[in-house]
C-alpha positions as CSV (number, residue, x, y, z in Angstrom):
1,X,-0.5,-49.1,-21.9
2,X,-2.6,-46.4,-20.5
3,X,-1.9,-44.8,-17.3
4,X,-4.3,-45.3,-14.1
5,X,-4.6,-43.0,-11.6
6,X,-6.8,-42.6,-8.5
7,X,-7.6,-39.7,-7.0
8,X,-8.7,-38.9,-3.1
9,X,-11.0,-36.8,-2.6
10,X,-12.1,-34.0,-0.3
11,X,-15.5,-32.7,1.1
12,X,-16.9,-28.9,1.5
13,X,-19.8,-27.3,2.3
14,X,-21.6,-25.4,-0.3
15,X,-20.0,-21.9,0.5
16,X,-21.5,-18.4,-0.7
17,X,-20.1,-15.7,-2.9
18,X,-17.8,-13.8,-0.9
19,X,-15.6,-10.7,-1.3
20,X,-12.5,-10.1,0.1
21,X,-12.8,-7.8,3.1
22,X,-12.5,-7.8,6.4
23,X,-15.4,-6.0,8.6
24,X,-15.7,-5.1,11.8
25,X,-18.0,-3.3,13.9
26,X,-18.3,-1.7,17.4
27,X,-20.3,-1.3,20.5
28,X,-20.6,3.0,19.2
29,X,-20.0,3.7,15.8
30,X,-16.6,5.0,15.3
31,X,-16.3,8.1,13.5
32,X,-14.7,8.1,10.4
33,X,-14.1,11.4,8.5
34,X,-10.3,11.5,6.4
35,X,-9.3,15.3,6.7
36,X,-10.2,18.0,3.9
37,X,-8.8,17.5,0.7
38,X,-6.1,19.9,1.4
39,X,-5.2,21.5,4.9
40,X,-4.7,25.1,5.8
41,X,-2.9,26.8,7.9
42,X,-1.7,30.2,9.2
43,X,1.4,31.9,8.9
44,X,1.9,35.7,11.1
45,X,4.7,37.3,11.7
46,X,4.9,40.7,14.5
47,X,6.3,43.1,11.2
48,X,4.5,46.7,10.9
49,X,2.3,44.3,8.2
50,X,0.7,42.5,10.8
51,X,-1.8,41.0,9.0
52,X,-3.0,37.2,8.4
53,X,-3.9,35.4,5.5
54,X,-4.6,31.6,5.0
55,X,-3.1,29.7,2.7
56,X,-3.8,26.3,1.0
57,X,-1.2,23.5,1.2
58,X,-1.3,19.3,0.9
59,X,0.5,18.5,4.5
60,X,1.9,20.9,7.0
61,X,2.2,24.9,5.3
62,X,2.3,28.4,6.1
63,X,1.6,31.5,4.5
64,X,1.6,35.5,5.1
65,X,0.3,38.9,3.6
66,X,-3.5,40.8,3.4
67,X,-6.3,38.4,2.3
68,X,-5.9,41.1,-1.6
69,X,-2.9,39.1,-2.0
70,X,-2.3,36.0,-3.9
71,X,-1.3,33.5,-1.3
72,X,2.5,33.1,-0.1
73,X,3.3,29.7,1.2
74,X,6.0,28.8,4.1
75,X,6.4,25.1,5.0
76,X,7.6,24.3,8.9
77,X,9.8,21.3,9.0
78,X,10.4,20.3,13.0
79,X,11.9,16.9,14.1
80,X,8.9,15.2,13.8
81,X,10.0,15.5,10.3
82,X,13.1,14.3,10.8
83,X,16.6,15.5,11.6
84,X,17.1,17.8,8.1
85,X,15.3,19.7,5.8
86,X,14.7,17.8,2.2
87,X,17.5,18.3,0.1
88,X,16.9,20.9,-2.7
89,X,18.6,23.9,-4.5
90,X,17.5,28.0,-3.8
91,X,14.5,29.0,-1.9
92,X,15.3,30.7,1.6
93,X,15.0,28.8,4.8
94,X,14.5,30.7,8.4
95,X,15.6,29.2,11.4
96,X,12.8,29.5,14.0
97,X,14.7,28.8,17.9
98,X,12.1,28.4,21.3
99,X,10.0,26.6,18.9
100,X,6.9,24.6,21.3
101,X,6.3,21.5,20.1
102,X,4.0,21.0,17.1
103,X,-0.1,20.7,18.5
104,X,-3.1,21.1,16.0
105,X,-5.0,24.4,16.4
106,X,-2.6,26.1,18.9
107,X,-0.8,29.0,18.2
108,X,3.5,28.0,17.7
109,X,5.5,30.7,18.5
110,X,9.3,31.4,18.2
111,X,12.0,34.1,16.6
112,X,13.8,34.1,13.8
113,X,17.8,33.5,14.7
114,X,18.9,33.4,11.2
115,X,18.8,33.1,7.2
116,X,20.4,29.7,5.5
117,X,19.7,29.2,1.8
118,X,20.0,25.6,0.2
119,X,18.5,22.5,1.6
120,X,19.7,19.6,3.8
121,X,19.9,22.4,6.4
122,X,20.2,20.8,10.2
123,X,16.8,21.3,12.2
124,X,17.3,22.7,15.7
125,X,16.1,20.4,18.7
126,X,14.4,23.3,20.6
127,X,13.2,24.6,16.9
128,X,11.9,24.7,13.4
129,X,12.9,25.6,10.0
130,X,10.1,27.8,8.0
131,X,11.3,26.7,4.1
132,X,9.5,29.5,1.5
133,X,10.5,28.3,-2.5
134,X,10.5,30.3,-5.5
135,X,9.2,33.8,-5.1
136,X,8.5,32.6,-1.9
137,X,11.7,33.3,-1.1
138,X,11.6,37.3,-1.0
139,X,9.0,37.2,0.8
140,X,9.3,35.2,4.1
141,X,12.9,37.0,4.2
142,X,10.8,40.7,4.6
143,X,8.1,39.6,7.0
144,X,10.1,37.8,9.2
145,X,13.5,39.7,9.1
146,X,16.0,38.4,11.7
147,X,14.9,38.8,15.1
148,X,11.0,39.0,14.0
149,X,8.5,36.6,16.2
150,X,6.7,34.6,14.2
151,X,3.4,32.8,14.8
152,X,2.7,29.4,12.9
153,X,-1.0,27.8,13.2
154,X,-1.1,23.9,12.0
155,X,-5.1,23.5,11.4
156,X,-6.5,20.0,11.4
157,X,-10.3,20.0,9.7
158,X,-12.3,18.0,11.1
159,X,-10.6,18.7,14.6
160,X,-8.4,15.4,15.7
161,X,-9.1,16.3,19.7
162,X,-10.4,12.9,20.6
163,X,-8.3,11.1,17.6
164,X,-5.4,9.0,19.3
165,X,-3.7,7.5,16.2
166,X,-3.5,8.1,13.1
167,X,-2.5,6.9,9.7
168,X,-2.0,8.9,6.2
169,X,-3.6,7.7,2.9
170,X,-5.5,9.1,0.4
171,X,-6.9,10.0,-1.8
172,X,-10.9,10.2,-0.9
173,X,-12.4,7.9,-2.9
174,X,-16.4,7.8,-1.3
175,X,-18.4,10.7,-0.2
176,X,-21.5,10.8,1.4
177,X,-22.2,7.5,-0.5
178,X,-21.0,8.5,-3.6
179,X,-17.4,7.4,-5.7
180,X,-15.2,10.2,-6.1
181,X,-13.9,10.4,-9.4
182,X,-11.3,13.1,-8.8
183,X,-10.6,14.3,-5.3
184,X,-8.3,17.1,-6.1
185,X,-5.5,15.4,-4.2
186,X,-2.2,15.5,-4.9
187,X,-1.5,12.4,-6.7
188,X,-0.2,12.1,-10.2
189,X,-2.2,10.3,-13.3
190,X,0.2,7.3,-12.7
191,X,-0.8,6.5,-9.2
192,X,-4.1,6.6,-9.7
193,X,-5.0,5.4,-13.4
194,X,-3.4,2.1,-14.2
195,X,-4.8,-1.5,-12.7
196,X,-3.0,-2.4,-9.5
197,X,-3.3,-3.9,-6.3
198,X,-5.4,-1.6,-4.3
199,X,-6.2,-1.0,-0.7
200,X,-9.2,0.6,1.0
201,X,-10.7,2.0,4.6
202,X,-14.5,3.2,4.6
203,X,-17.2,3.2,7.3
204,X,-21.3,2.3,6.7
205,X,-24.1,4.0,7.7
206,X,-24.3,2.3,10.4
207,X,-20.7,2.7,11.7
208,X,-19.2,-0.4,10.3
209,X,-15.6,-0.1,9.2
210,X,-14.6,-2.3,5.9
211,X,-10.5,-3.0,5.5
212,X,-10.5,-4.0,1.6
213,X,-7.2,-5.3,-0.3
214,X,-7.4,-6.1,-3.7
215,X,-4.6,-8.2,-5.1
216,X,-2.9,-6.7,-8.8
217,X,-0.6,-6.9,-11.5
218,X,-0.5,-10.8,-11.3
219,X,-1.8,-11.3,-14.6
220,X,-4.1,-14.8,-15.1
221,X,-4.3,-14.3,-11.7
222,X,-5.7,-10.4,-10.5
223,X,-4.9,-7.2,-12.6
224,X,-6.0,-4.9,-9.9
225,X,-8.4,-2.1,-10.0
226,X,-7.9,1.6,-10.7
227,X,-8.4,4.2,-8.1
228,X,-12.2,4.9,-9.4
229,X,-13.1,1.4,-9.5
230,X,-11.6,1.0,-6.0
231,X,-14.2,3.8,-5.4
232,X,-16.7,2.2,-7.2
233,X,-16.3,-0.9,-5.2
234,X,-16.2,0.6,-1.7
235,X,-19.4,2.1,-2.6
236,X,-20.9,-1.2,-3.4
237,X,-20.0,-2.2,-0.5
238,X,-22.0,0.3,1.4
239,X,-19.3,2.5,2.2
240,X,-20.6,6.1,2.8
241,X,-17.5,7.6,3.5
242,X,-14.3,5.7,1.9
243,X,-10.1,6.8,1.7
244,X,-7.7,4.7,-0.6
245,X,-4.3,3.7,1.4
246,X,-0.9,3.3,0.0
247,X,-1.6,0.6,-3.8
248,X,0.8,-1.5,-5.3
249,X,3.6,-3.9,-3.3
250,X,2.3,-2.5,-0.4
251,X,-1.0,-3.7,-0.5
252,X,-1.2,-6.5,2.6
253,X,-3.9,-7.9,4.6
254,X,-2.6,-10.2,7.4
255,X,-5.2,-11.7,10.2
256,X,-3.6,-13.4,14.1
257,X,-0.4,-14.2,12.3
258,X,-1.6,-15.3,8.1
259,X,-1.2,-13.6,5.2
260,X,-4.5,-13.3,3.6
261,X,-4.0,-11.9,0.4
262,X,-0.8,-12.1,-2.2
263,X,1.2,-9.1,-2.0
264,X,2.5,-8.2,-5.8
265,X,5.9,-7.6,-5.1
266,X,8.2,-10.4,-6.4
267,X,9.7,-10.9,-3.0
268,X,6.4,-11.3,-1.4
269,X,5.4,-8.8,1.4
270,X,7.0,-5.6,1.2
271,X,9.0,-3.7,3.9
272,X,6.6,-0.7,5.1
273,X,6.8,1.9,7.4
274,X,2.8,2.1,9.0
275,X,-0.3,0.1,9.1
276,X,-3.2,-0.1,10.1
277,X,-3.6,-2.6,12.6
278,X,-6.8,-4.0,14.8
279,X,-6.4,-5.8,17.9
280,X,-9.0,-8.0,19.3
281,X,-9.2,-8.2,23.3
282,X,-12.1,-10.9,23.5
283,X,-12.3,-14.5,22.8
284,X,-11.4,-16.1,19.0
285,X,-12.7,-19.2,17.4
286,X,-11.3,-19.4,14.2
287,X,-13.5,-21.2,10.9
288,X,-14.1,-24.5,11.8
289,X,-11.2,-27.1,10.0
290,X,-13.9,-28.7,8.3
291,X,-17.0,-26.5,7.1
292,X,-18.9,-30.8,6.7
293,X,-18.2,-33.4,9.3
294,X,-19.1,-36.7,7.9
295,X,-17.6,-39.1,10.5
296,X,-18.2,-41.9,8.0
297,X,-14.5,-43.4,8.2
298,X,-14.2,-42.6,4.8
299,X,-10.7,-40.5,5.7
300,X,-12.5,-36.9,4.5
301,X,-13.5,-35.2,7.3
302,X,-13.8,-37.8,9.6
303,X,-13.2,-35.2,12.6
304,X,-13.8,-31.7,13.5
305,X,-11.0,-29.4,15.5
306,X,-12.7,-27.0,17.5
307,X,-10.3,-24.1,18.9
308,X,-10.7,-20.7,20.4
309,X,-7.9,-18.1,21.2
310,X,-8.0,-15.9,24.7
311,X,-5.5,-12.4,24.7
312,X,-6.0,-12.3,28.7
313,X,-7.4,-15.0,31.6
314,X,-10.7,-15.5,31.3
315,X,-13.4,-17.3,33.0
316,X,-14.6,-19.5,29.7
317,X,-17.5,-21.9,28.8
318,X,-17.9,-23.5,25.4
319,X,-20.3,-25.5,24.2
320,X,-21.8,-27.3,20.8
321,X,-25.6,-26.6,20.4
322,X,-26.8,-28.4,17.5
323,X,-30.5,-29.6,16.3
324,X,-33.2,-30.0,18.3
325,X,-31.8,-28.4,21.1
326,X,-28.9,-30.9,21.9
327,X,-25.9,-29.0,24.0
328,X,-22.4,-30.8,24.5
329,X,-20.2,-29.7,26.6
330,X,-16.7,-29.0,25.5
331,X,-15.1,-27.0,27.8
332,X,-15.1,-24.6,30.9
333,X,-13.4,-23.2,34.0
334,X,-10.4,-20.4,34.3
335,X,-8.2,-20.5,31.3
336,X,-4.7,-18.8,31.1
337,X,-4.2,-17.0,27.9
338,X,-3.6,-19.2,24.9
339,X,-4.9,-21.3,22.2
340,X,-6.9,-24.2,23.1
341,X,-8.0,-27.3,21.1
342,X,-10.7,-30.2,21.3
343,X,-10.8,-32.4,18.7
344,X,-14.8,-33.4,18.3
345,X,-15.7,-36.8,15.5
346,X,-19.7,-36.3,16.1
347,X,-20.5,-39.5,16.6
348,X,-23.8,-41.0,17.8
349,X,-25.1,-36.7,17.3
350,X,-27.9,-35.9,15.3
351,X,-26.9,-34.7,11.9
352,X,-27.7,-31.2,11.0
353,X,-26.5,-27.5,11.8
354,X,-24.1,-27.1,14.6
355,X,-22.3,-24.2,16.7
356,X,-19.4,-24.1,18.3
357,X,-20.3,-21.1,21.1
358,X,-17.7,-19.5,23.5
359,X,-18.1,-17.3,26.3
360,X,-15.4,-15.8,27.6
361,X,-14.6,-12.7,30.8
362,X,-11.8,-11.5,31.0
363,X,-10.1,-10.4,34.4
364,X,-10.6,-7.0,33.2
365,X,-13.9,-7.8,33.4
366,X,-14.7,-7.2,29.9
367,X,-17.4,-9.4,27.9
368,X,-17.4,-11.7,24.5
369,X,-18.3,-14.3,22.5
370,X,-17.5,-16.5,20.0
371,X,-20.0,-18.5,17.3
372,X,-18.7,-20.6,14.5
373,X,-21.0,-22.9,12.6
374,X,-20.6,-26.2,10.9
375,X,-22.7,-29.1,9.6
376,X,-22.8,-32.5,10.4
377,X,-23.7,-34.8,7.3
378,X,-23.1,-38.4,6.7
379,X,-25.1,-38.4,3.2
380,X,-22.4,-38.6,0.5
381,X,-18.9,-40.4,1.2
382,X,-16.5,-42.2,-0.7
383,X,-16.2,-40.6,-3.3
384,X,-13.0,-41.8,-6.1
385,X,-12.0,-41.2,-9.2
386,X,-10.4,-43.6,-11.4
387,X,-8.7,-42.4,-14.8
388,X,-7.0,-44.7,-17.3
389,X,-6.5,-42.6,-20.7
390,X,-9.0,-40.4,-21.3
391,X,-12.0,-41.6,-19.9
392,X,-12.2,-41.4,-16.1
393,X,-14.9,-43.6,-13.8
394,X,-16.2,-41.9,-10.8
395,X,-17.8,-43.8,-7.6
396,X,-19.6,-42.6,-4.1
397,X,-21.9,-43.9,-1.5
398,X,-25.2,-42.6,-0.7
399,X,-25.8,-43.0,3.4
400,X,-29.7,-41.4,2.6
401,X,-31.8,-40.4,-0.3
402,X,-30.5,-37.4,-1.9
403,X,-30.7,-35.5,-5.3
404,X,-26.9,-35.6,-6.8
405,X,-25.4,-33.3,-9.4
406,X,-22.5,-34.5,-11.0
407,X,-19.7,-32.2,-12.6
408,X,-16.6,-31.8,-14.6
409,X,-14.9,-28.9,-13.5
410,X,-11.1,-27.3,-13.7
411,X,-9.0,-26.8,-10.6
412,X,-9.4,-23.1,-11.1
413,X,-13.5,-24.1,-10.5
414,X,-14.9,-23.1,-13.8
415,X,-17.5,-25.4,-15.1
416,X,-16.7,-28.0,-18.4
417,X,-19.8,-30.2,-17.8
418,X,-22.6,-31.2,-15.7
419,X,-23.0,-34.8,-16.2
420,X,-26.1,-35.6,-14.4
421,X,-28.9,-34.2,-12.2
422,X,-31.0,-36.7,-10.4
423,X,-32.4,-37.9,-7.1
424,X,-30.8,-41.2,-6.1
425,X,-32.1,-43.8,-3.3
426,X,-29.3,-44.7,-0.5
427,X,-26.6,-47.0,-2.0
428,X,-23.5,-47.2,-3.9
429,X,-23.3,-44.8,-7.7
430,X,-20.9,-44.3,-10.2
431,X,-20.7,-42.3,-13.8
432,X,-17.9,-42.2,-16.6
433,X,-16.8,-39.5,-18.7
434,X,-14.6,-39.3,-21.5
435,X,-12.8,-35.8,-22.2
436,X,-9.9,-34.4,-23.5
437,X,-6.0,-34.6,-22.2
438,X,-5.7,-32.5,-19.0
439,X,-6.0,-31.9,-15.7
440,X,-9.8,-31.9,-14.3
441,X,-11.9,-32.3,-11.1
442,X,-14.5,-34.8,-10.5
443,X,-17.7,-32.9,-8.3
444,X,-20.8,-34.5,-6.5
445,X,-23.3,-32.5,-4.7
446,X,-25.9,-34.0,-2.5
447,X,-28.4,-32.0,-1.4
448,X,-32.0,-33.2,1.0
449,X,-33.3,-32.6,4.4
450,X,-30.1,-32.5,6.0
451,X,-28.6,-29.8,3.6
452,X,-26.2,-29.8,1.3
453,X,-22.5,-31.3,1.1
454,X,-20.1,-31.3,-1.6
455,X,-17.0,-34.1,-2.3
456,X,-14.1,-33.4,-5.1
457,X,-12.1,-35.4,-6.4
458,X,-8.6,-34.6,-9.0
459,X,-7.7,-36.8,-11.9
460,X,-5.9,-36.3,-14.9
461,X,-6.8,-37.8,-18.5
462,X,-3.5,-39.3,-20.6
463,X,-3.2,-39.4,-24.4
């Protein structure tokens, strides 16, 4: 006997191509400019040399000696590193006491109390520990002997004075509109050449920021990108100005409490230790629950659930506009903060676009709004599909005139066949298709005057 089986089925609007990015803008433009590709900073001692030279270094560095010699490189590790220096063998490491605390572009001064060699050395609360590696080593040892006053000089490029937090990442991957193929960085071959899960930060012309994550090395799912076509992609995007973030595991997006992307570690989201995080302090109306209302009593979609979020009390109206100027009230007065929800079946409206619209002041006295748009359409509705081996019978009702395509597609969406393309009068249809063994969904579109509305239905053909 051949198997039956009947499918529900469930209604969408007809959505457009999307990527996966979150966007923001605000009232200014922000300013975003990632440091120089490596930082430099200045190293002088009071020795009989007394001379300065710069020297180039990825992170915090010092150097010493005339500008005729080839640069010498110090490294100052504080607490803000931690309580130790990194643990490592050789090399000569000064212990700098009266050390002020670390500022960008202001002279840090202190003596020299004394000469440890090895790492893992203890860093002083009240100073630093200048670490010179290598031939280094000689050298930091004879321009700042014990008892010397040294001078060290962290320089920040662009200057950070109106930056208030910050986050690393790197390497540049956009500038001045334009992919960066190699940024000079220091990152290996292996970070930045193989397909994996990526993430971006970049600004617009126009000041907009773009947060991209790119889901990887789920194969038949997402490979990832490399690092240039991260670049390459960010630049489609309109990004003028674009830095890569920490890749692989780590690559998260996560929006008022859901994960929005799938992390590639095989644990799920991965343990890290910063991010960049966004906090909204206006009112939030999430998508819509169902993109179509069709409150047909077909069980798809029968009713909308309207909801908006507040962060802080706030003096609210909300409202549905929809065509021809219609305006329902749904809800207003002083609302604590919280999520609220109105459930909304359309019935008796005219069918057509409609917005949900929120207007919200806080008791900070600070403005917003909220707009999320849905459509109300009763044209296309119960829609079934009935499979009993391998032929599978489709049916639907037509409320209105409409033209119907009718498809054979995959669950993953791809296309195995359109069975039919034709304008249909208001009344019940049905169609049949015979296909292989396998798993398949059953699409009608309806498209007239009202717009455009979607029903799927699952079935599975048996042997």
């Amino acid at each position: 006997m051949p198997s039956t089986e009947i499918c529900s089925a469930s209604r969408t609007a007809i959505p457009p191509a999307v990527s996966f990015v979150a966007g923001f803008s605000t009232v200014r433009p922000p300013t975003f400019a990632p440091p120089s590709v490596s930082t430099p900073t200045v190293f002088s001692t009071s020795s009989a040399c007394g001379s300065r030279a710069r020297g180039r270094d990825r992170g915090s560095g010092a150097s010493s000696g005339s500008t005729s010699r080839r640069a010498r490189i110090a490294r100052p590790f504080t607490h803000a590193w931690g309580p130790r220096t990194p643990a490592e063998n050789g090399g000569a490491q000064a212990i700098v006491q009266s050390f002020s605390a670390t500022r960008p572009n202001t002279p840090l001064t202190g003596i020299v109390t004394q000469y440890v060699s090895g790492g893992n050395q203890p860093i002083p609360a009240d100073g630093a520990v200048l670490v010179a590696r290598g031939a280094q080593a000689g050298f930091l040892s004879a321009e700042a002997p014990i008892g010397a006053k040294v001078t060290v000089l962290l320089t920040l490029t662009p200057p950070w004075a109106n930056v208030l937090e910050a986050v690393g990442g790197g390497p540049i991957i956009v500038r001045d509109g334009k992919p960066v193929y190699r940024s000079f960085e220091d990152f290996t071959t292996q970070q930045l050449a193989p397909r994996s899960a990526r993430t971006g930060v970049g600004q617009t012309a126009d000041g907009r920021i773009l947060l991209v994550a790119v889901d990887g090395k789920q194969p038949g799912y997402s490979t990832g990108l490399t690092n240039f076509e991260l670049a390459l992609t960010m630049m489609r995007l309109g990004c003028v100005t674009a830095s890569a973030l920490d890749s692989g595991g780590s690559t998260t997006m996560a929006f008022d409490g859901k994960l929005l992307n799938r992390p590639s570690d095989a644990g799920g989201e991965r343990p890290v230790a910063e991010a960049l995080t966004l906090f909204y302090y206006g009112v939030y109306a999430p998508a819509a629950t169902a993109r179509v209302l069709s409150p047909n009593a077909d069980g798809v979609d029968d009713t909308q659930t309207l909801v908006y979020k507040l962060v802080r009390p706030s003096t609210v109206s909300a409202t549905l506009n929809g065509p021809g100027g219609v305006v329902v009230p749904v809800d207003s007065g002083l609302r604590a903060a919280g999520t609220y929800r109105f459930p909304w079946t359309g019935a008796g409206q005219p069918e057509g676009t409609w917005t949900f619209h929120v207007v919200a002041d806080d008791d900070l006295g600070r403005h917003s709004v909220a707009d999320r748009q849905f459509a109300l359409n009763n044209t296309l509705g119960f829609l079934s599909a009935r499979a009993a081996g391998r032929r599978v019978t489709a049916t639907f009702k037509l409320a209105r005139p409409a033209r119907v395509v009718v498809r054979i597609e995959t669950p993953g969406g791809s296309l195995v066949r359109t069975l039919a393309t034709r304008s249909l009068p208001a009344g019940d249809g049905s169609i049949s298709w015979s296909g292989r063994p396998g798993a398949y969904v059953f699409s009608a579109t309806a498209t007239n005057e009202v717009g455009a509305v979607e029903l799927t239905s699952p079935f599975r053909l048996r042997r």
